[in-house]
C-alpha positions as CSV (number, residue, x, y, z in Angstrom):
1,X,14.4,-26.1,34.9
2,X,13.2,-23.7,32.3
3,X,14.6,-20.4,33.9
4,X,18.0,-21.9,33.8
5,X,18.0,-23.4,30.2
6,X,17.0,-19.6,29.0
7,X,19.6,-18.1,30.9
8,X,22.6,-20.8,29.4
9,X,20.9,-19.9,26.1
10,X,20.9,-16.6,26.9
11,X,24.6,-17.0,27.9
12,X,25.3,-19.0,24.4
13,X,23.9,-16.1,22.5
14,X,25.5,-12.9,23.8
15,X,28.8,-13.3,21.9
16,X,26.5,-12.5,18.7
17,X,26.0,-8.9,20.3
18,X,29.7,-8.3,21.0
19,X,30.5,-9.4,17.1
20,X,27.6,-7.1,16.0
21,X,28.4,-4.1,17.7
22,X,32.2,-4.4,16.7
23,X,31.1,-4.8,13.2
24,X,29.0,-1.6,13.6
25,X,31.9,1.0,14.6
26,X,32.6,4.2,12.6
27,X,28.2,4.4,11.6
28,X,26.8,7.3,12.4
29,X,24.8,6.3,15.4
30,X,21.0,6.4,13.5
31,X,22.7,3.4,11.6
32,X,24.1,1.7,14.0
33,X,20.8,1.8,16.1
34,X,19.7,-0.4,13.5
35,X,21.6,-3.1,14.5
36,X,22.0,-2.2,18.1
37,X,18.1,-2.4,18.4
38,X,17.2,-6.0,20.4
39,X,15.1,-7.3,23.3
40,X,16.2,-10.1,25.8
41,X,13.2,-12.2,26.2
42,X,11.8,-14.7,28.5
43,X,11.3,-17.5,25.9
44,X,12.7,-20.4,25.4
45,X,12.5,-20.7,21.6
46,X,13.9,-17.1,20.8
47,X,15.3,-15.4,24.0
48,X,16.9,-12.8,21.6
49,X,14.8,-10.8,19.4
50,X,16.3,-8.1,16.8
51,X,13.8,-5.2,15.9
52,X,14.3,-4.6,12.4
53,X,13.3,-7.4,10.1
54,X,16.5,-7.6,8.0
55,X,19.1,-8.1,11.4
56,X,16.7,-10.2,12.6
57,X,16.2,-12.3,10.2
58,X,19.9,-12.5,9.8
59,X,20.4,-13.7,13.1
60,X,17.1,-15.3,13.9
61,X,18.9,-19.3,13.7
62,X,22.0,-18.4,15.9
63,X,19.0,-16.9,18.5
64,X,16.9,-20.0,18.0
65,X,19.6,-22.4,18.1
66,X,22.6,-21.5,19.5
67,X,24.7,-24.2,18.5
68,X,24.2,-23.5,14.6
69,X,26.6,-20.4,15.5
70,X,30.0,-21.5,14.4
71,X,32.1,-18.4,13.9
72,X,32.3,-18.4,10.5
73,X,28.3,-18.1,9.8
74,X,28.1,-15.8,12.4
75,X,31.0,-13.4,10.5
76,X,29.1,-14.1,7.3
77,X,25.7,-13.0,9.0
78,X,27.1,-9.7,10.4
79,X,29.1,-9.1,7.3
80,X,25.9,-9.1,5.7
81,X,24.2,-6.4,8.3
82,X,27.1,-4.7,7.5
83,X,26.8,-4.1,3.9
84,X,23.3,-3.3,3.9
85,X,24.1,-0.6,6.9
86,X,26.9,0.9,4.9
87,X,24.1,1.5,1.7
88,X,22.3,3.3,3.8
89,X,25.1,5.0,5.8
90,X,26.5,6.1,2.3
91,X,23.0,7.6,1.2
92,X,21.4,9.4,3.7
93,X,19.1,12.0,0.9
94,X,17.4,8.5,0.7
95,X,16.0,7.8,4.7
96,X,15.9,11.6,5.3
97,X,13.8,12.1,1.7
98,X,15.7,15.2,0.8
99,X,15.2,13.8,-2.6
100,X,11.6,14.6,-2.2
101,X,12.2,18.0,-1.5
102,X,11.8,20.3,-4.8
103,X,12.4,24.3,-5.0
104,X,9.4,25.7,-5.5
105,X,10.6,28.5,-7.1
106,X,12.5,26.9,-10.1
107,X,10.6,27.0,-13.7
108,X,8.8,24.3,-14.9
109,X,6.6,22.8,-17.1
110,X,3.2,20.9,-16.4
111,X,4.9,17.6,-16.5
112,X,7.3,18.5,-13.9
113,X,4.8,20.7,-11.8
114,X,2.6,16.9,-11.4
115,X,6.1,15.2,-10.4
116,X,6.7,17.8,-7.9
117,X,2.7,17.5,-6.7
118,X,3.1,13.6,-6.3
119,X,7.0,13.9,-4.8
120,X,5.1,16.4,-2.1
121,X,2.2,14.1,-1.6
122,X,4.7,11.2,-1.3
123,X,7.2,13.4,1.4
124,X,3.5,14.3,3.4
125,X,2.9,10.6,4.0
126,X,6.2,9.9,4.5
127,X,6.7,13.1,7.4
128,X,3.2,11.5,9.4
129,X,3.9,8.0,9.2
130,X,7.8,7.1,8.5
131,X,9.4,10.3,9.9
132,X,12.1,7.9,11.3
133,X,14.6,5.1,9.7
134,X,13.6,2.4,12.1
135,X,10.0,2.8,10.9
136,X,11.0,3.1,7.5
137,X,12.5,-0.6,8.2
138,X,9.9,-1.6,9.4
139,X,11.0,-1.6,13.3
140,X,9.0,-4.2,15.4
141,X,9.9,-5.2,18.5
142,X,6.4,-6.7,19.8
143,X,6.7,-9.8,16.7
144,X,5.9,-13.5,18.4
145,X,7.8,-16.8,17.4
146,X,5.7,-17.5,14.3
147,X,5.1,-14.3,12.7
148,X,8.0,-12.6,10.7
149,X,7.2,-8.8,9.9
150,X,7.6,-7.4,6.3
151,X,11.2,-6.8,5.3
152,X,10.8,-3.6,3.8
153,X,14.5,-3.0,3.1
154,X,15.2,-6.5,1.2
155,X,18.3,-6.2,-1.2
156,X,16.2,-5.6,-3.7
157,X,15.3,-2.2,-2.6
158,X,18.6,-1.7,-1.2
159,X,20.1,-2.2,-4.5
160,X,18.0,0.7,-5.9
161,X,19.0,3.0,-2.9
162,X,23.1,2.0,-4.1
163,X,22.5,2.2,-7.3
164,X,21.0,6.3,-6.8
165,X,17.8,5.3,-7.6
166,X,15.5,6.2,-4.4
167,X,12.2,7.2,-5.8
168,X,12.1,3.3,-7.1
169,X,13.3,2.3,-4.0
170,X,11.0,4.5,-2.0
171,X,7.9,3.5,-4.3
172,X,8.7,-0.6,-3.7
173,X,8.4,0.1,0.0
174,X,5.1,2.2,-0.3
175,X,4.0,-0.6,-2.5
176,X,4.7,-3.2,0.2
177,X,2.8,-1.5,2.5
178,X,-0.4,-0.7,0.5
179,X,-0.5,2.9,0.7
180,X,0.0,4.1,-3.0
181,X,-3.5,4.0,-3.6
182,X,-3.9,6.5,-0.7
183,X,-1.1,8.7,-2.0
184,X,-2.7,8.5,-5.6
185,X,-6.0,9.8,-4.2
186,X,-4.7,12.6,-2.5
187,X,-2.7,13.4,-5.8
188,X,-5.5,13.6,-8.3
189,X,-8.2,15.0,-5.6
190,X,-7.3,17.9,-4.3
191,X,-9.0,18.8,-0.5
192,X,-10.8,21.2,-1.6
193,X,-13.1,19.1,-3.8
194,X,-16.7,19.9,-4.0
195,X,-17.2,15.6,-3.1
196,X,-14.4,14.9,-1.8
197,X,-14.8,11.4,-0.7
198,X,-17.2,10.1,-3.6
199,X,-13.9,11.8,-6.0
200,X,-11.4,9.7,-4.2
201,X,-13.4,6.5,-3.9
202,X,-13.2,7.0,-8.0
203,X,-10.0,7.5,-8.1
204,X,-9.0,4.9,-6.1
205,X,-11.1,2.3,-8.2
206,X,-9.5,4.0,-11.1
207,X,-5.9,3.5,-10.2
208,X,-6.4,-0.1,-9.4
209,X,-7.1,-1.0,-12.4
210,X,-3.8,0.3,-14.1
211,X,-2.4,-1.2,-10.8
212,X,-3.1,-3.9,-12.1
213,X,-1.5,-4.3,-15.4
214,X,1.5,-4.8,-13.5
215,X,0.0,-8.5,-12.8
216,X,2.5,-11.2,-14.3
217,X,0.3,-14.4,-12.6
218,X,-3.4,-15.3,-11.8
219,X,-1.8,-15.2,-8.0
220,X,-1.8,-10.9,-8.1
221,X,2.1,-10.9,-8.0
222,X,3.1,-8.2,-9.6
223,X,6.7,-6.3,-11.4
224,X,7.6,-4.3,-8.9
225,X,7.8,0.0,-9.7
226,X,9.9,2.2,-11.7
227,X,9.7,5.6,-10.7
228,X,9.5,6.2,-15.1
229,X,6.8,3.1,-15.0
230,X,5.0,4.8,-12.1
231,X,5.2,8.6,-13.3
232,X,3.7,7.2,-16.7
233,X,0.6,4.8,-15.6
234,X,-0.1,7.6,-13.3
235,X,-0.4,10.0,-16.2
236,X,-3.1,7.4,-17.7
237,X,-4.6,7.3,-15.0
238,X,-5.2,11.0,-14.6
239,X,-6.6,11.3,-17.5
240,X,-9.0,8.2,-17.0
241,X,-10.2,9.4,-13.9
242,X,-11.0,13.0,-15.4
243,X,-13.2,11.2,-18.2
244,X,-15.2,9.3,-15.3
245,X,-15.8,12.3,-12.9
246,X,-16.6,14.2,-16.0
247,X,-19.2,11.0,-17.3
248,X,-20.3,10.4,-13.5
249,X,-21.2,14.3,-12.9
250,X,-23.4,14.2,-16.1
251,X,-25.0,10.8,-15.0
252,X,-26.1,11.8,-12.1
253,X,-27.9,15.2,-13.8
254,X,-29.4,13.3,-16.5
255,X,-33.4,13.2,-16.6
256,X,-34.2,9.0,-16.3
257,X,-31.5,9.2,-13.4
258,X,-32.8,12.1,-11.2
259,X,-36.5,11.2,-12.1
260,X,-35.8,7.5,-10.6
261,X,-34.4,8.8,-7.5
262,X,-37.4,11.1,-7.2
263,X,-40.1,8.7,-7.3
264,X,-38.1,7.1,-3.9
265,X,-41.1,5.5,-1.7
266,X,-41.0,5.7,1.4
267,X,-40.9,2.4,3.8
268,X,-39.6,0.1,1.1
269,X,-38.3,-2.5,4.0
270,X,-34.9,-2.4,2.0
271,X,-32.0,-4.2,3.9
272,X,-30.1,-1.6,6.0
273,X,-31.9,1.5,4.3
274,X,-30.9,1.0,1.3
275,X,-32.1,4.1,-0.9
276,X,-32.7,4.8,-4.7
277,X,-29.8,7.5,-3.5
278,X,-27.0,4.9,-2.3
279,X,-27.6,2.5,-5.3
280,X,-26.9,5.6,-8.0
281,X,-23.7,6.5,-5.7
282,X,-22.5,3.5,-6.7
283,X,-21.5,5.3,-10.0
284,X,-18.2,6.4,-7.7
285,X,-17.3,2.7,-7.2
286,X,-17.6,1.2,-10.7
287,X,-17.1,-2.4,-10.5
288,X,-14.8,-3.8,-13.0
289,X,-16.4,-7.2,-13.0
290,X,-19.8,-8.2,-15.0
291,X,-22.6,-8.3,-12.4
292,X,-23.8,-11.5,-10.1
293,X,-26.5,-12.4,-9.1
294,X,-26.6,-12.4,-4.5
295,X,-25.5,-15.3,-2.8
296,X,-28.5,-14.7,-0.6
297,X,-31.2,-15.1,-3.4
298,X,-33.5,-12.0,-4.7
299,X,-33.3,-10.5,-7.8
300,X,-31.5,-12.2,-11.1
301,X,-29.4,-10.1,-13.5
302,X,-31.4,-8.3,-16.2
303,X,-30.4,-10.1,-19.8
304,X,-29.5,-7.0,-21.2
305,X,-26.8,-6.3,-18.4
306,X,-25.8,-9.7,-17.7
307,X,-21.8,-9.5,-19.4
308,X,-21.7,-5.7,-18.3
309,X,-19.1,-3.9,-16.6
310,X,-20.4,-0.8,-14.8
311,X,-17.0,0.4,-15.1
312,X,-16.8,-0.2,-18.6
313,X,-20.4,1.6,-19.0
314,X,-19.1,4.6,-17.0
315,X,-16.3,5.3,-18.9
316,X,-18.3,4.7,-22.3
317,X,-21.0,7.2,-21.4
318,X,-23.9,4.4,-22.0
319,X,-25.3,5.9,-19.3
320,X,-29.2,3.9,-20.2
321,X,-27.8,0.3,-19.1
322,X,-25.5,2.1,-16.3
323,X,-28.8,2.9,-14.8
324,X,-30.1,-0.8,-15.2
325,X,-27.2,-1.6,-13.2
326,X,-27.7,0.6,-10.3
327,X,-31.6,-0.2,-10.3
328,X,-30.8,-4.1,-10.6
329,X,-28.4,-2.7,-7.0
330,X,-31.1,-1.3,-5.5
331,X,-34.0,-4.4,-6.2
332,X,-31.4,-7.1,-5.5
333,X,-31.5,-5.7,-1.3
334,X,-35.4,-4.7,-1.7
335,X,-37.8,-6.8,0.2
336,X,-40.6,-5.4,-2.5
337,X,-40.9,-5.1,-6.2
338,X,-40.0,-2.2,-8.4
């Protein structure tokens, strides 16, 4: 029956452990847990399920199908484990990010005082959400038979790490795991900003668009980080985003704008509430595309602001078509004319 073909498979598979764990002495233990970290299940496809991506998917056809585990791929397969645990084991100011830390007190110039900003921002993320190496790798033990979690430490990355590199290596996993943009907010808006979330919704529009010069197909793959290619587009991109909170503070005091949102009726019938107020807000989320008109129907695109970019408008200071754009917002969701 099915309980006793899982438990001969079961049976089948535990000489893996015993080659593993043998393979794992003389690592500090935090290593070794790597390897060490598995589940016996009650399944007939996988009964043995490692916990961090790279074992796992090391060993994942010897736990599938025990009979594909002739000694010699099995000693290649835990060979490999090996190697990639003894990277790790040999650079510990890597997992730890004691290459993050800086002394505050050493002299400096602008340039390396914004390295040191970014480097803290970067260790602050990393203390709250992968303060430990298994969630570094990308530990998960709760994965089903069809879904394989993100490798985080592929020999890619683990190649940087060897090679002393660890900001790049740190950045590619960051990058895998869509948080730079977060990081990049919190690095060019400080908390106390007088608009704080409006700031870093502009920032974060602002940074994916250098994010995306790193594009090499139509598909969105993209060349993975240097820590120089990284330090440098974030440069351009502080400076960008200073030119558009400068250009986006002075659009929203200039006369048309603030005379517009004045003359706000009440009762309007707009779809959600949509105000005068939210379509102007929009200057804090600049599209990058030219306009379109709504799938649902409603208003079509003025001529004169048919091949604009609000983005593009924002950054040029045009600020008389900018407020086309956000009026053309506001109409396209109005039940009424305006």
């Amino acid at each position: 029956n099915r309980k006793e073909l899982i438990a001969r498979k079961k049976e089948a598979i535990a000489p893996i452990i015993e080659i593993l764990e043998e393979s794992c002495e003389g690592l500090p233990e935090d290593i070794k847990g790597l390897a060490m970290d598995f589940e016996w299940r009650e399944d007939m496809r996988q009964p043995l399920r490692f916990a961090i991506p790279f074992v796992n998917l090391k060993l994942e056809a010897f736990t599938r199908a025990p009979s594909y585990a002739t000694q010699k791929r099995v000693d290649e397969a835990v060979a490999a484990i090996r190697s990639k645990l003894d990277v790790l084991a040999s650079h510990p100011d890597f997992y730890t990010y004691a290459f993050l830390d800086s002394d505050a007190s050493a002299p400096r110039n602008k340039s390396a005082a914004r390295k040191i900003r970014i480097k803290q921002k970067i260790l602050n993320y990393c203390n709250q959400n992968l303060s430990s190496l298994p969630q570094l790798a990308g530990r998960d033990i709760g994965g089903s038979y069809y879904f394989h979690p993100p490798n985080y430490l592929e020999d890619a990355v683990l190649d940087q790490v060897e090679k002393g590199r660890y900001m790049t290596a740190l950045l590619r996993i960051l990058d895998r795991r869509r948080v730079i943009s977060n990081i990049v907010q919190k690095v060019l808006v400080a908390e106390s900003s007088s608009d704080l979330i409006n700031h870093r919704r502009l920032a974060g529009v602002c940074w994916a668009k250098f994010d995306s010069e790193r594009s090499v197909n139509r598909y969105r793959e993209r060349d993975p980080w240097t820590s120089g290619k990284f330090y440098e587009t974030l440069s351009r991109c502080r400076t960008e985003f200073f030119t558009l909170k400068r250009n986006a503070r002075e659009y929203l005091s200039e006369k048309n704008v603030t005379d517009w949102l004045a003359n706000q009726p009440p009762n309007q019938g707009n779809w959600n509430n949509f105000t005068r107020q939210d379509a102007v807000d929009a200057v804090f989320s600049p599209s990058m595309r030219v306009l379109r008109p709504s799938a649902w129907g409603g208003a079509a695109v003025p001529p004169e602001i048919k091949t604009a970019k609000p983005y593009d408008l924002l950054l040029s200071r045009d600020f008389a078509n900018l407020l086309k754009v956000h009026k053309y917002y506001f109409s396209r969701r109005s039940t009424t004319v305006h």
